[in-house]
N, C-alpha and C positions, 0 to 999 in steps of 0.2 A: 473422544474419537482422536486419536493419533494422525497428527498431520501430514500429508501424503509428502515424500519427499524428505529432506534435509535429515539422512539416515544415521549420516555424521554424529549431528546434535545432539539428536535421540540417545544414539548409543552413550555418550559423551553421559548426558546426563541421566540417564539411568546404572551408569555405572558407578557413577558417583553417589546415588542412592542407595544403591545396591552393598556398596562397600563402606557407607554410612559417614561418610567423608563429601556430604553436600555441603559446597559452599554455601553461605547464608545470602547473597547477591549474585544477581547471573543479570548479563550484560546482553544481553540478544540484539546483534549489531548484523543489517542487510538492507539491500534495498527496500523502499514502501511497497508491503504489497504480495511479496514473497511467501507470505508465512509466518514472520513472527509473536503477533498477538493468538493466532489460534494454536501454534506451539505452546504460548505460555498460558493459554486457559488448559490443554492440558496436559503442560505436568502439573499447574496446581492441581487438579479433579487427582491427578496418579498418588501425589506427594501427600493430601489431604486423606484419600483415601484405605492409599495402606495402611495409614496412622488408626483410621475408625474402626475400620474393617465394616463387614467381613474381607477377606482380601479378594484384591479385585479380580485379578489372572492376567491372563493375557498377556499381549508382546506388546513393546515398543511405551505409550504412553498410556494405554486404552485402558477404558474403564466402563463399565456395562452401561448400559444406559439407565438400567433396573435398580443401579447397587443407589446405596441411600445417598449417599456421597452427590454422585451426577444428580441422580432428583432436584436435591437443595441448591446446587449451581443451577442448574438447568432454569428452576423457580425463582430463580435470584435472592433465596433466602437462606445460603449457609451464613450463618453467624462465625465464621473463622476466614474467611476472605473479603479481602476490601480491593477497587480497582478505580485508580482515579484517570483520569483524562479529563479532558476540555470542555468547559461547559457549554448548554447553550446559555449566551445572553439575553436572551428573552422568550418572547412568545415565538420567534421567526426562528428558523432552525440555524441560523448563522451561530456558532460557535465561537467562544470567548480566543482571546491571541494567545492564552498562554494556563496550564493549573495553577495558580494562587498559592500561598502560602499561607492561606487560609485552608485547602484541599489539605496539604499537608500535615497540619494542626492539629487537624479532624482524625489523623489518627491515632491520636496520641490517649485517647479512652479506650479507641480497640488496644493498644500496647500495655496500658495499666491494668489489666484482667484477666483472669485466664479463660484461655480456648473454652469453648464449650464441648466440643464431640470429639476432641483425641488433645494430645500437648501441642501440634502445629496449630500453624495461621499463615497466609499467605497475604503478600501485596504485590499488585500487580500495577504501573503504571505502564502507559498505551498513549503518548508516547513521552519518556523522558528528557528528552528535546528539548522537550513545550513548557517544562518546569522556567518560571521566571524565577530569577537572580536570588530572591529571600527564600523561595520555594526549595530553592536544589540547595541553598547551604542547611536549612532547618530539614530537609533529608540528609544534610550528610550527617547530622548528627544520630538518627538512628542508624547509619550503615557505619560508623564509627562503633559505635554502642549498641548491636542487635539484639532487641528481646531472644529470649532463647524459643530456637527452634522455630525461629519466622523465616521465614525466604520471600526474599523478594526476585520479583522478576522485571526486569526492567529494559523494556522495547526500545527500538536506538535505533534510529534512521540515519544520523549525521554524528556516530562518537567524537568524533573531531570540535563538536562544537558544545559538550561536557567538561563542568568543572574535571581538570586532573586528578583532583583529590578522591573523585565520585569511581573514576574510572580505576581507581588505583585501588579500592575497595570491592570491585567485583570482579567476577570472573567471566570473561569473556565467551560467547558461541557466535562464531558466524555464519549467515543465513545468506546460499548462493542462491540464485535463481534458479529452477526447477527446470526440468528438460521437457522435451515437447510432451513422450509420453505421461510424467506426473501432472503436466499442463492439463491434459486432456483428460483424466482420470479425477483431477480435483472438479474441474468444470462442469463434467458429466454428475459428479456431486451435489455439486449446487445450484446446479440449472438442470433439473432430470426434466423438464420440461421443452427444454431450446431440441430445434432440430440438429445435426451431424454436423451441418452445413455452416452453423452459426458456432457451435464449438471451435470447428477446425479454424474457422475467422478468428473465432478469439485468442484462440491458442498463441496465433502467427502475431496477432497484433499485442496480447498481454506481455512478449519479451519476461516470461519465465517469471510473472509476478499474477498468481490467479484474482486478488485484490485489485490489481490495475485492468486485468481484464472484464471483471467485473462491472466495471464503469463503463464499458463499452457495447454491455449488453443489452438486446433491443434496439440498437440504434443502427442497425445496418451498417458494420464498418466494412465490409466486403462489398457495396454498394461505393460509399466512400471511395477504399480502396480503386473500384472500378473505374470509378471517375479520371481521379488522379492519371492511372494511368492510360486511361485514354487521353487524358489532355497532354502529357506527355511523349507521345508517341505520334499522336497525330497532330497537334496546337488545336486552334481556336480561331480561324481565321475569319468566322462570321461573327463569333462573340456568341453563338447562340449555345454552346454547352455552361459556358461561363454564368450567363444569366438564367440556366435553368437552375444549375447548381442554387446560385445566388439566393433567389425566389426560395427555395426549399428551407435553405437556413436561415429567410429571413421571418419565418414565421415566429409566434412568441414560444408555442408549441416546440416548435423545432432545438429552445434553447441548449439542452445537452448534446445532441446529436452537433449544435453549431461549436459547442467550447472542444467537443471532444475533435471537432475538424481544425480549428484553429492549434491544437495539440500535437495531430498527425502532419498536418500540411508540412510545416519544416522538416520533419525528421522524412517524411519522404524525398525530397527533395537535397537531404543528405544524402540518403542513401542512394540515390541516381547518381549523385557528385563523385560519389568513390570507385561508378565505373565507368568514369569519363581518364581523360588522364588531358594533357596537355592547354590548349585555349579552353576546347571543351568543359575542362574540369575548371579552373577560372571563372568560367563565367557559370557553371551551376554553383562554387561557391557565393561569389557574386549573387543570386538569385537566393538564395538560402538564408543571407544574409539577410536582405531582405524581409524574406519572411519572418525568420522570428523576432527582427525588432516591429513589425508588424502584428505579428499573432500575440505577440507578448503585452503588447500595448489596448489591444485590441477590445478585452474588457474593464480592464483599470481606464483608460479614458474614455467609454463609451461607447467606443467608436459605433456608423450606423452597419449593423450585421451585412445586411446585403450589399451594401458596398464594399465594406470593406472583404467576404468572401469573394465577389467578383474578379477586385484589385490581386486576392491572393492566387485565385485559379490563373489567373494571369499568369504570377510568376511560373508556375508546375507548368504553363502551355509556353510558355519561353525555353522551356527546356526541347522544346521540341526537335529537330530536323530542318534546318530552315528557318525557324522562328526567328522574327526581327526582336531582339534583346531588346533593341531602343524605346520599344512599346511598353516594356513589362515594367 
């Protein structure tokens, strides 16, 4: 399935296919969230595909869902594609800090072989980032030295923080953030379930990344939202929106719906800032500030949830009309 949006890339790299001049590494550099790991499962299914045949058709990266090709992805059992990312460390779903140079290693039996179902093989890592220190120079030795007719695809949230040498070996695509309407067309996608109501919430609150908005779903961010700015518009001056708030997030139940408000809290509270101008604007940076050495801190030390969502709706009712700053 060709991913909705970044038409740029698409084109980019199918031309490059097309005219048989694909580079052997492609850099897919964007924000988290945007699109780039579901761009790169499919041009491999495209890249893999036209090589097996039958051919596949179609526009852009697509590929039938029927053709034999997708099946073996789909089942996670094509023998000419590898994709590494972060492990879990255990039984608990917490994921290891970084892929190993041992993930790495591991490819090096798919590289001594030949393909099975046409001359390509594909590797994909999700995210190249994450590669530790031994990990990304024992890659650079196969993107120095590429088996013939392998591509790699390699996902990049932060290129800035890749060996030079790595960077200097691929070829670049960048992935912008998607407009409302690809927003809303991806979402309806993958949530054909969510009512209109909860779409057009996530839309506004994913900032043109459908992977970011996705973390938002089911949690009532349009609820959230409401909150906010009621407390901002009008304050708090009994404390009683503050403490309902509070109570809600502090259930254990409530945990995501609490990390994803500790998330939102500051960056609303930016966004107020930028239509203040003069004291005004001062003191909602002032409050902003605030928050995110607060939110930021918030799970790395424990802090107790319902207090400290209390202390933070404070600062957003500080913003108010009248509100005594000195409280918040």
């Amino acid at each position: 399935m060709t991913p909705l949006g970044h038409r740029d890339a698409i084109a980019t790299f199918r031309e490059a296919m097309g005219l048989g001049r694909l580079h052997h590494a492609w850099l897919l550099v964007g924000p988290q969230g945007v699109g780039k790991a579901m761009f790169a499962a499919a041009a491999a299914a495209r890249y893999l595909a036209e090589a097996a045949g039958p051919p596949p058709g179609g526009q852009g990266l697509d590929v039938a869902d029927d053709h034999p090709t997708a099946r073996l992805i789909a089942a996670g059992s094509h023998p000419d594609i590898r994709q590494l990312a972060r492990l879990p460390r255990d039984k608990s779903n917490d994921l290891a800090r970084n892929i190993s140079i041992d993930q790495v290693r591991a490819l090096q039996p798919f590289f001594a072989v030949t393909p099975s179902l046409s001359p390509r093989r594909v590797v994909i890592i999700d995210a190249i980032d994450d590669l530790e220190r031994p990990a990304a120079n024992a890659l650079l030795k196969n993107l120095e030295e590429p088996p013939a007719d392998t591509l790699f695809l390699l996902v990049s949230h932060a290129p800035g923080r890749l060996l030079p040498t790595i960077r200097s070996r691929c070829r670049m695509l960048r992935f912008a953030p998607l407009d409302d309407a690809d927003m809303g067309v991806a979402l309806r996608r993958l949530l054909p379930e969510s009512p209109m109501s909860e779409i057009a919430a996530l839309v506004e609150s994913g900032g043109g990344a459908p992977g970011r908005a996705l973390r938002f779903a089911g949690l009532d961010i349009a609820g959230l939202d409401a909150a906010f700015a009621a407390l901002a518009r009008d304050g708090d001056p009994s404390n009683s929106r503050r403490v309902a708030l509070a109570k809600s997030l502090a259930l254990k139940a409530a945990q995501p719906r609490y990390e994803v408000f500790l998330e939102r809290l500051p960056s609303f509270i930016a966004a107020q800032a930028r239509t203040r101008n003069g004291a005004a604007l001062a003191g909602a940076i002032e409050l902003w500030e605030k928050a995110r050495v607060l939110a930021e801190g918030a799970v790395r030390l424990s802090l107790d949830p319902q207090t400290t969502a209390f202390e933070l709706a404070g600062l957003v009712a500080a913003l108010a009309p009248g509100a005594d700053r000195a409280k918040a």
